[in-house]
ZAMARGU-4260 file (C-alpha; in steps of 0.2 Angstrom, whole numbers, plus 5000, padded with zeros to 4 digits):
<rodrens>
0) 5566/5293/5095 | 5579/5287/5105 | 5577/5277/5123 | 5594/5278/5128 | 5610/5289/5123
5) 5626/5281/5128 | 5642/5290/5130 | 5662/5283/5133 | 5666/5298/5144 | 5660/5300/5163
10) 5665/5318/5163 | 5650/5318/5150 | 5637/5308/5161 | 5642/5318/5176 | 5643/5336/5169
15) 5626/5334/5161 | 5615/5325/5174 | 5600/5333/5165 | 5602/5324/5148 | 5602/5305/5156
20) 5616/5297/5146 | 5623/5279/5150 | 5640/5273/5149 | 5645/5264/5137 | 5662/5260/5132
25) 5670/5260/5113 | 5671/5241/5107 | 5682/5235/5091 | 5675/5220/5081 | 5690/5215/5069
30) 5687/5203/5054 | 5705/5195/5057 | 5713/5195/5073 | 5727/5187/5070 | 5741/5188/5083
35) 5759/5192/5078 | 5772/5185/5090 | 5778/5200/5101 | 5796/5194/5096 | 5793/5196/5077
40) 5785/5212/5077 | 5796/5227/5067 | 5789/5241/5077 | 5794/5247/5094 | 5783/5262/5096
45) 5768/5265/5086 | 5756/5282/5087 | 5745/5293/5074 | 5738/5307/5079 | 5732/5325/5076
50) 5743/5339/5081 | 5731/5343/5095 | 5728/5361/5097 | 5737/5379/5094 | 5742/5380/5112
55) 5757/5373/5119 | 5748/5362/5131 | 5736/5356/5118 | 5751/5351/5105 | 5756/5332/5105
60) 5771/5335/5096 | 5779/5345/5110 | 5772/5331/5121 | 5778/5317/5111 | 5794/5324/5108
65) 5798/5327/5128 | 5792/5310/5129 | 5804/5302/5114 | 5821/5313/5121 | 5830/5298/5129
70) 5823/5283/5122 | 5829/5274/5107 | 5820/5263/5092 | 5810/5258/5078 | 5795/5272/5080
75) 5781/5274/5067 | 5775/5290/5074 | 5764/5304/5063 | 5757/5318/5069 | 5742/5325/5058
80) 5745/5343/5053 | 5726/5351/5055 | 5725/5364/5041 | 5714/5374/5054 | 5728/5374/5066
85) 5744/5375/5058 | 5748/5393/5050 | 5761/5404/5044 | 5767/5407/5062 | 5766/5391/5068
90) 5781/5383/5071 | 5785/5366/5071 | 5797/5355/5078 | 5812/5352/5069 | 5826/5340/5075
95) 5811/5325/5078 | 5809/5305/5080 | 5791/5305/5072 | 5785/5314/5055 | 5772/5328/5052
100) 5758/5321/5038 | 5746/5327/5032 | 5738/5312/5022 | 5726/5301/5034 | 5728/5280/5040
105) 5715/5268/5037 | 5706/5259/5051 | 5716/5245/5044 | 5733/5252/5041 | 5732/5257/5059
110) 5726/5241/5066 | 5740/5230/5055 | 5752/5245/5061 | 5746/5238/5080 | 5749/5223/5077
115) 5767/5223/5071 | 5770/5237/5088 | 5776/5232/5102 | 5771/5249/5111 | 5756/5259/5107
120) 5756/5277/5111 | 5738/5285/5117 | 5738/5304/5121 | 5719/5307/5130 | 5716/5326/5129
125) 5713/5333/5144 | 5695/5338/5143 | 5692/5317/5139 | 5694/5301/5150 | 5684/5290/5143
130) 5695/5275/5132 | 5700/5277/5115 | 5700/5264/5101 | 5717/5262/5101 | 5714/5253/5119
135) 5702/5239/5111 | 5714/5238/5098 | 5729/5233/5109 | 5719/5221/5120 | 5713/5212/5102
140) 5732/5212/5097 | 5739/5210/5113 | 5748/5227/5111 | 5755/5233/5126 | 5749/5252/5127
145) 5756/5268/5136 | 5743/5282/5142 | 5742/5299/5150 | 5724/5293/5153 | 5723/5289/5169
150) 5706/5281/5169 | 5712/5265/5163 | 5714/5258/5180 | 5697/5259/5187 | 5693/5243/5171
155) 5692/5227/5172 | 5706/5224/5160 | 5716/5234/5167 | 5734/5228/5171 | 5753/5236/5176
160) 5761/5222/5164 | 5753/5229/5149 | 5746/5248/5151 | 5759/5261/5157 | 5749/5277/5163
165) 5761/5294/5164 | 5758/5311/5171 | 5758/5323/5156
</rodrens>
């Protein structure tokens, strides 16, 4: 039996009034949070991701390469390919600035991978504006972080020096 059910994403709480969820956002507890100089860090851009969907409006990898065009630098960017998604017919991109895996990252790959990033990349899907765990992972390596998620100016933490919000 549970007294409360909490939930990260307002659009949750708001679409299903009849359920009584509470807000809650992710939290990150790290073990070592130590903090690599922003100078000595290797890594310009940093993301992992899934593909994101069949449709072209779903699919990061069109997203992120649009958004990779003009800019120039050290990127560790891997897009998951989803066996469920990806088929015969589906085409990938092919002159790219990120790679196509399909072997997973640790938690703890990807939180040392934050840590040596200057950037953080986080694509919100469109159906979800609560903060992902990439957010609390930037504010406990002190990552600066850009976002489509445009949420991420009505908290606390929030600031323009660090978080960069586009329109995707």
């Amino acid at each position: 039996y549970l007294k409360e059910v909490y939930i990260f994403d307002h659009n949750n709480i708001n679409d299903n009034p009849e359920l009584e969820l509470s807000f809650c956002t992710n939290f990150l507890v790290l073990q070592n949070n130590k903090i690599v100089p922003y100078k000595d860090r290797s890594t310009d851009l940093f993301y992992i991701g899934d593909i994101g969907g069949k449709e072209d409006y779903q699919r990061r990898d069109l997203l992120i390469n649009k958004l990779l065009e003009n800019i120039e630098g050290n990127f560790d960017v891997r897009i998951y390919k989803n066996k469920s998604i990806i088929s015969k017919d589906f085409m990938l991109i092919d002159e790219i600035k990120f790679s196509y895996t399909s072997e997973y990252l640790s938690l703890l790959d990807s939180i040392e991978r934050t840590r040596q990033s200057k950037v953080v990349l986080d694509i919100c899907k469109g159906h979800h504006i609560g903060l992902s765990f990439r957010f609390f992972e930037c504010l406990a390596s002190e990552t600066k972080i850009i976002t489509n998620n445009k949420d991420i100016v009505n908290y606390d933490f929030y600031s323009a020096d660090n978080v960069f919000v586009f329109r995707s």
